[in-house]
VOMAR-418539 format. One record per residue (C-alpha): residue in one letter; z, y, x. Coordinates in Angstrom, 1 decimal. Each point is the difference from the previous one (the first is absolute). Layout:
! residues N
<pt><res>a</res><zz>Z</zz><yy>Y</yy><xx>X</xx></pt>
...
//
This chain:
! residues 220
<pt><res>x</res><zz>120.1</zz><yy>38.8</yy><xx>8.4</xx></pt>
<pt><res>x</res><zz>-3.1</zz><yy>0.7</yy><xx>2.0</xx></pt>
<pt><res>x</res><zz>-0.9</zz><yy>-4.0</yy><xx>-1.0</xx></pt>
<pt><res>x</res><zz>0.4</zz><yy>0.4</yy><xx>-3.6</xx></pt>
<pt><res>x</res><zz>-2.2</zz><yy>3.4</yy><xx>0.3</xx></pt>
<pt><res>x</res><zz>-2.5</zz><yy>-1.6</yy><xx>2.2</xx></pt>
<pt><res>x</res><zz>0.0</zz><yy>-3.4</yy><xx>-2.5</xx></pt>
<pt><res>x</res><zz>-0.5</zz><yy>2.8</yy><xx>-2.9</xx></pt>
<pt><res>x</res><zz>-2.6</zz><yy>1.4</yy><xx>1.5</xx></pt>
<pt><res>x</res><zz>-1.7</zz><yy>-3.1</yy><xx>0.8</xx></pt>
<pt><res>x</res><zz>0.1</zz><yy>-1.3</yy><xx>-3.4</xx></pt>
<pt><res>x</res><zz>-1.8</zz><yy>3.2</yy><xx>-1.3</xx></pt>
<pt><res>x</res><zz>-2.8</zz><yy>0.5</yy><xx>2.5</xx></pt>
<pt><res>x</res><zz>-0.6</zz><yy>-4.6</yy><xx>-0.9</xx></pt>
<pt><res>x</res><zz>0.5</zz><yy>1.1</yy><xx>-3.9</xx></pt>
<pt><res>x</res><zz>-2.4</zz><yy>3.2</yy><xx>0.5</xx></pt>
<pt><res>x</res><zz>-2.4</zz><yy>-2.1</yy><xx>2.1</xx></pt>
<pt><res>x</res><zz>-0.2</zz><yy>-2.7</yy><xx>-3.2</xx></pt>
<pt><res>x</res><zz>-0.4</zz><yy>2.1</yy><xx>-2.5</xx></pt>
<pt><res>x</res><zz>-3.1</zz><yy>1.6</yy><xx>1.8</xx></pt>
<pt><res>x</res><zz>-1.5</zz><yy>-3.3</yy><xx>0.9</xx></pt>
<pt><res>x</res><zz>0.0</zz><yy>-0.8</yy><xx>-3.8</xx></pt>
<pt><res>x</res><zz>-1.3</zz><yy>2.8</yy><xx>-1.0</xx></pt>
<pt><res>x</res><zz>-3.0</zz><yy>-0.8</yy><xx>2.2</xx></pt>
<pt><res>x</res><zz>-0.5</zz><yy>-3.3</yy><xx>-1.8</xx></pt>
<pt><res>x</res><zz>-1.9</zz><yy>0.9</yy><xx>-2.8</xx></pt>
<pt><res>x</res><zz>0.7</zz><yy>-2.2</yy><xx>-3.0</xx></pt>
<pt><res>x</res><zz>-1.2</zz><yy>-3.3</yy><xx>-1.0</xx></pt>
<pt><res>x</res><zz>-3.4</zz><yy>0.3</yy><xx>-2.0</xx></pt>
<pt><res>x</res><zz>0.1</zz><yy>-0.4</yy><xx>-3.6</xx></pt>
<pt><res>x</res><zz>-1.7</zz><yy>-3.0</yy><xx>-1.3</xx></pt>
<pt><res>x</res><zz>-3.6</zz><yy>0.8</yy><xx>-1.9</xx></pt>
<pt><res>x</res><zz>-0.1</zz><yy>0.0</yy><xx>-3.3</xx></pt>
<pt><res>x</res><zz>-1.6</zz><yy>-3.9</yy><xx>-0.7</xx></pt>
<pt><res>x</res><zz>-2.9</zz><yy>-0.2</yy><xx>-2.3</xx></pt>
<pt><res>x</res><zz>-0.3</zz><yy>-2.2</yy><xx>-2.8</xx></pt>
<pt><res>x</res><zz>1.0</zz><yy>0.3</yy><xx>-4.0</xx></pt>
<pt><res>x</res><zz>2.5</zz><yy>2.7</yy><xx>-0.9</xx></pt>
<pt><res>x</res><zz>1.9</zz><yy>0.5</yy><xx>-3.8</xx></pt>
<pt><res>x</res><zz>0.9</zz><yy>2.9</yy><xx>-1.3</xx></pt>
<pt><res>x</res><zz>4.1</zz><yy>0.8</yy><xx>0.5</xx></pt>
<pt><res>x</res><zz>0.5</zz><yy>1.5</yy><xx>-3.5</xx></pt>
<pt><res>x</res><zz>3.1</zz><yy>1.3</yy><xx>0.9</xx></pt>
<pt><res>x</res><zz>-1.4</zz><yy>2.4</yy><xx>2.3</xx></pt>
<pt><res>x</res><zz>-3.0</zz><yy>1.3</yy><xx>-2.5</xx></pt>
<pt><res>x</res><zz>-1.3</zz><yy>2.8</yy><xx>-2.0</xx></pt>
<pt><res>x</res><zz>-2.8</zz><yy>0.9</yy><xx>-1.9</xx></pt>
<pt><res>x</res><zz>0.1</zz><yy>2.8</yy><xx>-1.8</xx></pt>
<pt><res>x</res><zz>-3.1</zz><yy>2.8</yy><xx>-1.2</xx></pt>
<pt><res>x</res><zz>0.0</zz><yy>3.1</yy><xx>-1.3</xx></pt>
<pt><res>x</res><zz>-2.7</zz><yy>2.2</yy><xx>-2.6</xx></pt>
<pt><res>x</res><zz>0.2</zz><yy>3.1</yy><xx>-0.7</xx></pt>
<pt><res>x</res><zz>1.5</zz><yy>1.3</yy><xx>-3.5</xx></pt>
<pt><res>x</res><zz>-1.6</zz><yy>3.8</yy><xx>-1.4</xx></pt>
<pt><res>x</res><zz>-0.6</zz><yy>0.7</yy><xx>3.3</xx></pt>
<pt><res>x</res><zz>3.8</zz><yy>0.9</yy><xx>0.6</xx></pt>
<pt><res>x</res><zz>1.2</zz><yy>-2.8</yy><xx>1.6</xx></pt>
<pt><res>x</res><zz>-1.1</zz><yy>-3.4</yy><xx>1.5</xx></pt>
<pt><res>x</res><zz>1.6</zz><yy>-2.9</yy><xx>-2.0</xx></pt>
<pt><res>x</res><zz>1.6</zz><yy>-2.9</yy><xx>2.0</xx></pt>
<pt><res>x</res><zz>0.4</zz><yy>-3.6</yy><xx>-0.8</xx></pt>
<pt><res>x</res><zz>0.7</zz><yy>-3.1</yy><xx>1.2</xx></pt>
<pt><res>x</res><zz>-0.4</zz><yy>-3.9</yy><xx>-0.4</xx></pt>
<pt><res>x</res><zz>2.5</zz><yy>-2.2</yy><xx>0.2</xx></pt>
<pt><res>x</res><zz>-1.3</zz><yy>-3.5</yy><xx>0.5</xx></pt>
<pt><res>x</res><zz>-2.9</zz><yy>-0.9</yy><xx>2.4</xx></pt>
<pt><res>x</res><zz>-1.3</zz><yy>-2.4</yy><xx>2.9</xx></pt>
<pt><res>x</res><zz>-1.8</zz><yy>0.1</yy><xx>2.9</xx></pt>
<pt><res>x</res><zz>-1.7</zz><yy>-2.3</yy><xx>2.5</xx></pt>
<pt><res>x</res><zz>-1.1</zz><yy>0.6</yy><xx>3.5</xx></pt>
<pt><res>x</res><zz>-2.1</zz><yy>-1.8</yy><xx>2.7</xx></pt>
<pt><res>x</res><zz>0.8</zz><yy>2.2</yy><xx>3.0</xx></pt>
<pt><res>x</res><zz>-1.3</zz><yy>0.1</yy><xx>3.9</xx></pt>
<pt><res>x</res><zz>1.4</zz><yy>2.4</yy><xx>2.1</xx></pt>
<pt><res>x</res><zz>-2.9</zz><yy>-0.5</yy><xx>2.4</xx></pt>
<pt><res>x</res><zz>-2.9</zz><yy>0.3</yy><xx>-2.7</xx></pt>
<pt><res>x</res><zz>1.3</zz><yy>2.1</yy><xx>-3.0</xx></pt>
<pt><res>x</res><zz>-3.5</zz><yy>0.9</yy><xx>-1.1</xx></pt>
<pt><res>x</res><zz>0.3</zz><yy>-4.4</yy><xx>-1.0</xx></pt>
<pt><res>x</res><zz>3.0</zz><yy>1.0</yy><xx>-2.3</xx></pt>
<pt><res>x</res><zz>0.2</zz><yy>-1.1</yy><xx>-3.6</xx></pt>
<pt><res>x</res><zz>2.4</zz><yy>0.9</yy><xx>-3.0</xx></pt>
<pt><res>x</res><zz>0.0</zz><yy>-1.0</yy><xx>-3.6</xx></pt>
<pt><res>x</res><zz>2.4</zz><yy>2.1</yy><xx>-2.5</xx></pt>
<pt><res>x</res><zz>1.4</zz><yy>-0.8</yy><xx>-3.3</xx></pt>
<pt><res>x</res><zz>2.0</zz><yy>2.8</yy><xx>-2.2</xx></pt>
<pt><res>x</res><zz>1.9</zz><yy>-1.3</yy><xx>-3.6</xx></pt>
<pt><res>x</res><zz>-1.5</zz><yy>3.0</yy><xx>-2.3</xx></pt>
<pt><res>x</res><zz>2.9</zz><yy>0.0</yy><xx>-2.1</xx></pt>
<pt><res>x</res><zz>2.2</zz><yy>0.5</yy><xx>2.8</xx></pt>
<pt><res>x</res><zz>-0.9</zz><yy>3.7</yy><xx>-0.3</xx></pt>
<pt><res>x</res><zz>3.4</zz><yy>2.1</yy><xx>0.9</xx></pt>
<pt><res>x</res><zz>0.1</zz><yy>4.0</yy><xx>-1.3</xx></pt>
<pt><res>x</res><zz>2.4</zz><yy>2.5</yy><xx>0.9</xx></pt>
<pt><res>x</res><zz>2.8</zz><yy>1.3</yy><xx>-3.3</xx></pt>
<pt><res>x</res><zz>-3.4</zz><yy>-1.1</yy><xx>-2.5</xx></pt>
<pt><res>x</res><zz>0.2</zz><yy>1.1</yy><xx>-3.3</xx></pt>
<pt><res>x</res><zz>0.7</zz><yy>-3.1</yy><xx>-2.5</xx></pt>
<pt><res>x</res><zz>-3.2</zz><yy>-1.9</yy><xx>-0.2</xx></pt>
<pt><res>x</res><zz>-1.3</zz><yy>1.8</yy><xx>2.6</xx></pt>
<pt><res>x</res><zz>-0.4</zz><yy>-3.5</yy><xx>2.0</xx></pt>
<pt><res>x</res><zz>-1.7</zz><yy>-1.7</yy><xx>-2.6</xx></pt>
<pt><res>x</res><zz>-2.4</zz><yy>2.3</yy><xx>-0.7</xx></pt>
<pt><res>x</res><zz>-0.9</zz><yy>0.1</yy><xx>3.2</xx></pt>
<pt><res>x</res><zz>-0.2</zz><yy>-3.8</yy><xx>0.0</xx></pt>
<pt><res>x</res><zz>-2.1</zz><yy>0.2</yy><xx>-2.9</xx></pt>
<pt><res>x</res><zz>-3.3</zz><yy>0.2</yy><xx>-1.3</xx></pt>
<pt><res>x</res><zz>-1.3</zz><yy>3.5</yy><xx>1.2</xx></pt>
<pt><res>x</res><zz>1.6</zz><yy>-0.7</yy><xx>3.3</xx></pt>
<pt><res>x</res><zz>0.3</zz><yy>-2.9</yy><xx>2.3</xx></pt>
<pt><res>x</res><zz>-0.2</zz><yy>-2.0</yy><xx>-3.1</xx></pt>
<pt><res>x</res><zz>2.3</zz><yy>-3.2</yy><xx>1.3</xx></pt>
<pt><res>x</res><zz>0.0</zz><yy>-2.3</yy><xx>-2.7</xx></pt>
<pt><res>x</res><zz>-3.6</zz><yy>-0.4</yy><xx>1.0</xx></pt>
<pt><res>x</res><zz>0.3</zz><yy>0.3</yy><xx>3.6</xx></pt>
<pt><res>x</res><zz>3.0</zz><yy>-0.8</yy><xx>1.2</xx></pt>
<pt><res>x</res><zz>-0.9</zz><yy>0.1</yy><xx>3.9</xx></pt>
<pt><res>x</res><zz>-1.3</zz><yy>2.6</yy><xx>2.6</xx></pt>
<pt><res>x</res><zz>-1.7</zz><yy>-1.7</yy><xx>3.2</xx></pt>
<pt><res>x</res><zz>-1.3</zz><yy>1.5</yy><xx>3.4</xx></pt>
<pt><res>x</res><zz>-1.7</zz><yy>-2.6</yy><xx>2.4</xx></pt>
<pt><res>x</res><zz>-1.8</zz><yy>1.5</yy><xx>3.3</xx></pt>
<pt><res>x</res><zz>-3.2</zz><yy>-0.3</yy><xx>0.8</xx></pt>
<pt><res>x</res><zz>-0.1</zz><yy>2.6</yy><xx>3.3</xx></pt>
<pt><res>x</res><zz>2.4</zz><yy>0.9</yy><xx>2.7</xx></pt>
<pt><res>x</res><zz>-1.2</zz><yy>2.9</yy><xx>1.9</xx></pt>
<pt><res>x</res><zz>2.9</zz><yy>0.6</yy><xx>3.1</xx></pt>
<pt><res>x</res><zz>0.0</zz><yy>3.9</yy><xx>1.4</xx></pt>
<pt><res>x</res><zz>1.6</zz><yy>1.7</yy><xx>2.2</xx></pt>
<pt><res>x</res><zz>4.7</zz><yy>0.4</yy><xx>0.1</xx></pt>
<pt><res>x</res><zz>-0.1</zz><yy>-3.6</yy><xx>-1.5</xx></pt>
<pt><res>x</res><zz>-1.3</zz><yy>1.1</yy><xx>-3.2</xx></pt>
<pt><res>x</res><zz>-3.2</zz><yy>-1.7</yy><xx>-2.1</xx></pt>
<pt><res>x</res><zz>-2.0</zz><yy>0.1</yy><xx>-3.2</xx></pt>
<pt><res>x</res><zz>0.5</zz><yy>-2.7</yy><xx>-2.5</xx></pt>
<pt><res>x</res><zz>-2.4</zz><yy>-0.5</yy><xx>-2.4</xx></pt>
<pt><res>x</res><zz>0.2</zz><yy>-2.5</yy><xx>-2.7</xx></pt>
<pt><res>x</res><zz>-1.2</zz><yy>-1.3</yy><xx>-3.9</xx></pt>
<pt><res>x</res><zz>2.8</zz><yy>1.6</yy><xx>-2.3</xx></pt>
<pt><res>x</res><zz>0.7</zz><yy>-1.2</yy><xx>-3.1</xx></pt>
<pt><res>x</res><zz>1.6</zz><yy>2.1</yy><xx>-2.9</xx></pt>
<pt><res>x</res><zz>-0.2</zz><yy>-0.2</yy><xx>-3.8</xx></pt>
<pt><res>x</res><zz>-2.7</zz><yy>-3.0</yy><xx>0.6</xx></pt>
<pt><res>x</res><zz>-2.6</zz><yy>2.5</yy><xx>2.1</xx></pt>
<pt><res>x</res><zz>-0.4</zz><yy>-0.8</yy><xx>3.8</xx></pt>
<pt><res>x</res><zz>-1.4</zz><yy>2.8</yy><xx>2.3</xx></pt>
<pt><res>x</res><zz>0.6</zz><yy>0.3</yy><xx>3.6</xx></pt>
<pt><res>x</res><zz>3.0</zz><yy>2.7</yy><xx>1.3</xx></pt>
<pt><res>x</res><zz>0.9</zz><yy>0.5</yy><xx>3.7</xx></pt>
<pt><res>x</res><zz>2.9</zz><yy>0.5</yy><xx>0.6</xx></pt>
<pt><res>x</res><zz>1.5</zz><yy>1.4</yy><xx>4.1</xx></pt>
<pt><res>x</res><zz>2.2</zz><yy>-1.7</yy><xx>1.3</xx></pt>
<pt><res>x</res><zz>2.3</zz><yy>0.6</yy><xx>3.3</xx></pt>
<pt><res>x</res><zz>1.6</zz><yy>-3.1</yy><xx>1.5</xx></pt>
<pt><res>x</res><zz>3.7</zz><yy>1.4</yy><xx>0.6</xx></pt>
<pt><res>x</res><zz>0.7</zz><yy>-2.9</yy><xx>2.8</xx></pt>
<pt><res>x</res><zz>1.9</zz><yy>-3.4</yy><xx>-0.2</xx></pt>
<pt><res>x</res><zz>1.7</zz><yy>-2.7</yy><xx>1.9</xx></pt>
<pt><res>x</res><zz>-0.5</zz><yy>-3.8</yy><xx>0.8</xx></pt>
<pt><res>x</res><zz>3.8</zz><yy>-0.3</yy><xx>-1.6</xx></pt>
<pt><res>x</res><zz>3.3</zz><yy>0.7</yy><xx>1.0</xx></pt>
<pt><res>x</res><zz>3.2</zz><yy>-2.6</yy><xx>-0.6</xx></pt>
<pt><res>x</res><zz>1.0</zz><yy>1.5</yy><xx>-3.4</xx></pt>
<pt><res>x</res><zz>-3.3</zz><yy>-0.1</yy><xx>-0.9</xx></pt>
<pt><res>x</res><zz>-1.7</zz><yy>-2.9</yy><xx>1.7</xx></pt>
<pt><res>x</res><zz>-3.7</zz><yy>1.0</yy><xx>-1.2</xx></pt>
<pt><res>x</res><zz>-2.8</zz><yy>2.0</yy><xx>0.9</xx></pt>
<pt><res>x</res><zz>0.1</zz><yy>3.2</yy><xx>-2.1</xx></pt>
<pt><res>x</res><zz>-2.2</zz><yy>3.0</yy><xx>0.1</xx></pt>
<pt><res>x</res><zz>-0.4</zz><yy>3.3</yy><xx>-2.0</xx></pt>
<pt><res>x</res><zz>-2.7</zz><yy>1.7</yy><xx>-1.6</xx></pt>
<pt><res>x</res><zz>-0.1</zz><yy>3.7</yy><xx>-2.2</xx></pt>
<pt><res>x</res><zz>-3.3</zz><yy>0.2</yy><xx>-2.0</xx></pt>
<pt><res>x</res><zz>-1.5</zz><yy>2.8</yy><xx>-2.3</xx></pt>
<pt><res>x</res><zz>-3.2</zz><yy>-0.1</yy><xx>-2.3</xx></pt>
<pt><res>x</res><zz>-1.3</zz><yy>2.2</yy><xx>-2.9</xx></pt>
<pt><res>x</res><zz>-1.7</zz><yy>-1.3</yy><xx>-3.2</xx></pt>
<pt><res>x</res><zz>-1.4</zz><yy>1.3</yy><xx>-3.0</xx></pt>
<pt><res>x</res><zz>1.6</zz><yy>-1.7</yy><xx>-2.9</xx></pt>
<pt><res>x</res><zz>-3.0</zz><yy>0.8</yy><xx>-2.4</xx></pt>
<pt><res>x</res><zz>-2.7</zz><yy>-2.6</yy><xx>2.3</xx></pt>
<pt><res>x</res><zz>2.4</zz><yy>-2.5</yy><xx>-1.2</xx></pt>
<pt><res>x</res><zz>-0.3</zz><yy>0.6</yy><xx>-3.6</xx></pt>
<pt><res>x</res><zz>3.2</zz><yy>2.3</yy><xx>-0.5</xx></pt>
<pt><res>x</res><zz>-1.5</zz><yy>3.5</yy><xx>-1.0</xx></pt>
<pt><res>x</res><zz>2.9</zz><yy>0.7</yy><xx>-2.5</xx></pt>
<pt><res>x</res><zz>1.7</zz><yy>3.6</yy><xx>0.2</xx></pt>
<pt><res>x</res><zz>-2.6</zz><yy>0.8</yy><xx>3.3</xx></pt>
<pt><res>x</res><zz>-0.5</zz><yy>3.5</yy><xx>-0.3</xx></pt>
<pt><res>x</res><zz>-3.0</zz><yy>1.7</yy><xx>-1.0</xx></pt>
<pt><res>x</res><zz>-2.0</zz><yy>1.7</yy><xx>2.7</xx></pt>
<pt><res>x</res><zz>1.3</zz><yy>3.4</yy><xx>1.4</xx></pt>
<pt><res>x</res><zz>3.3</zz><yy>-0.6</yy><xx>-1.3</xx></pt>
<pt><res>x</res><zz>3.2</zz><yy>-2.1</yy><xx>0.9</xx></pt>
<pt><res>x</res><zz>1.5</zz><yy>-0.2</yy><xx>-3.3</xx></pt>
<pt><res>x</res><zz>0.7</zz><yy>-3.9</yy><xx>-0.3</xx></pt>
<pt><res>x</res><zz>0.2</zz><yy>-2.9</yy><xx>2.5</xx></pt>
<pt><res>x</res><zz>-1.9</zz><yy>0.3</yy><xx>3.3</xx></pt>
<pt><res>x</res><zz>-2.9</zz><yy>-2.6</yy><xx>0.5</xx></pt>
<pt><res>x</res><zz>1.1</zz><yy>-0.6</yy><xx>3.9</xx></pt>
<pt><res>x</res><zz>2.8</zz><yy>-2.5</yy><xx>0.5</xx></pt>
<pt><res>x</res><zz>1.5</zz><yy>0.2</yy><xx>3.7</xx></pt>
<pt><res>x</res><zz>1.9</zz><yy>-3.5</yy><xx>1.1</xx></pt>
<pt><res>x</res><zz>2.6</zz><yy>0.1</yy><xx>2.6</xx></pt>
<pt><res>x</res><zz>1.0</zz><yy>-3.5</yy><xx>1.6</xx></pt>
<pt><res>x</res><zz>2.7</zz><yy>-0.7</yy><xx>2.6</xx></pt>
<pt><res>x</res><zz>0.3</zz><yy>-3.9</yy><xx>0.6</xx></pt>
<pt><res>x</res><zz>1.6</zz><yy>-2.4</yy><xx>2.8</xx></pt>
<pt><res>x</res><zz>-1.2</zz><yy>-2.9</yy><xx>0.3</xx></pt>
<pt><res>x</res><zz>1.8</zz><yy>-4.0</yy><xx>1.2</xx></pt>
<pt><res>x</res><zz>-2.5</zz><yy>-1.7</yy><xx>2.3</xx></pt>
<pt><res>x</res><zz>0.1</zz><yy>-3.5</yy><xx>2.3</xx></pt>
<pt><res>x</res><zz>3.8</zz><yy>-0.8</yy><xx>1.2</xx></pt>
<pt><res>x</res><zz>1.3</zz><yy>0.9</yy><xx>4.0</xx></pt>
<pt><res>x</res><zz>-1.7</zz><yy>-2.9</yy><xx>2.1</xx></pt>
<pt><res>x</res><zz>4.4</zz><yy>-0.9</yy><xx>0.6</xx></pt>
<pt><res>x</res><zz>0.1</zz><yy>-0.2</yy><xx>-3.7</xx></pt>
<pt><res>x</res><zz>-2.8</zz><yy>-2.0</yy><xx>-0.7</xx></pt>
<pt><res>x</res><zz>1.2</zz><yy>-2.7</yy><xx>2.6</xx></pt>
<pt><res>x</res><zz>3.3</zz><yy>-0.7</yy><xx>-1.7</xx></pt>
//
């Protein structure tokens, strides 16, 4: 009996004395994130903006189809380049009235027919502080270009992971423009009140996006 207590207890104090010794081991170091080219993972995507309506409420929409490309350092993100592309007439509204869409999509609005893309293609990266950065670009809408900045906080990433054998990395972005310096004034209300369509469009992005393949992966 005093064997099997005394075999007991040695198997605890080795078990106990294990798990301590792991737990000083600190993990192995994640792999940085590679630079190079990175596409846009539209499954993990949004980009949706909002305007206010009479002042009661702010009016929230969404498209549906768009692309992205990225040249991305890690080490230099002030280098950092991204070109945009939005399909117009993939404009998404929430329960709208019948027609509502295409008279958005129309004439007095976004106009489509005539131009059927939006683009956004950087021409500044300004990083800050709590990996965040200004992002200013030429952006294109209803066939005016003026510059919009838009800031940006880079949510983290990984060189890839054996279901996903690719680089991916995550960015959240917000920007304000007003629709009218593009050449849609319609329904902008007048000055001093808020009945109508506010002139200040606010864009919320969330993207992930695929970059250069694990070093294993790219050697098979």
């Amino acid at each position: 009996m005093r064997r099997l207590l005394s075999a007991c207890a040695i198997v605890v104090m080795t078990s106990a004395a294990a798990i301590a010794a792991e737990d000083k081991v600190p993990p192995p170091a994640a792999a940085p994130v590679p630079a190079g080219a990175y596409t846009l993972d539209k499954s993990h995507a949004s980009l949706t903006f909002k305007v206010n309506h009479l002042g009661f409420s702010n009016y929230t929409a969404r498209f549906t189809s768009f692309d992205a490309r990225l040249q991305f350092d890690p080490a230099t993100p002030a280098a950092a380049t991204i070109e945009a592309a939005i399909d117009a007439n993939s404009l998404e509204l929430p329960s709208p009235p019948a027609g509502f869409t295409d008279t958005l999509k129309g004439a007095q609005w976004l106009d489509t027919a005539k131009y059927p893309t939006i683009t956004f293609k950087s021409t500044k990266v300004e990083p800050a502080a709590d990996k965040t950065a200004k992002i200013t670009g030429d952006f294109t809408l209803h066939g005016v270009t003026w510059p919009v900045t838009l800031d940006a906080t880079f949510n983290g990433g990984y060189a890839g992971h054996p279901m996903d054998p690719h680089a991916r990395i995550g960015f959240s972005a917000r920007g304000t423009f007003k629709r009218s310096d593009f050449g849609i004034a319609y329904g902008v209300p007048a000055p001093g009140t808020t009945m109508g369509v506010g002139d200040e469009i606010e864009v919320m992005i969330e993207a992930e996006f695929s970059g250069p393949p694990l070093a294993e992966a790219a050697k098979k």
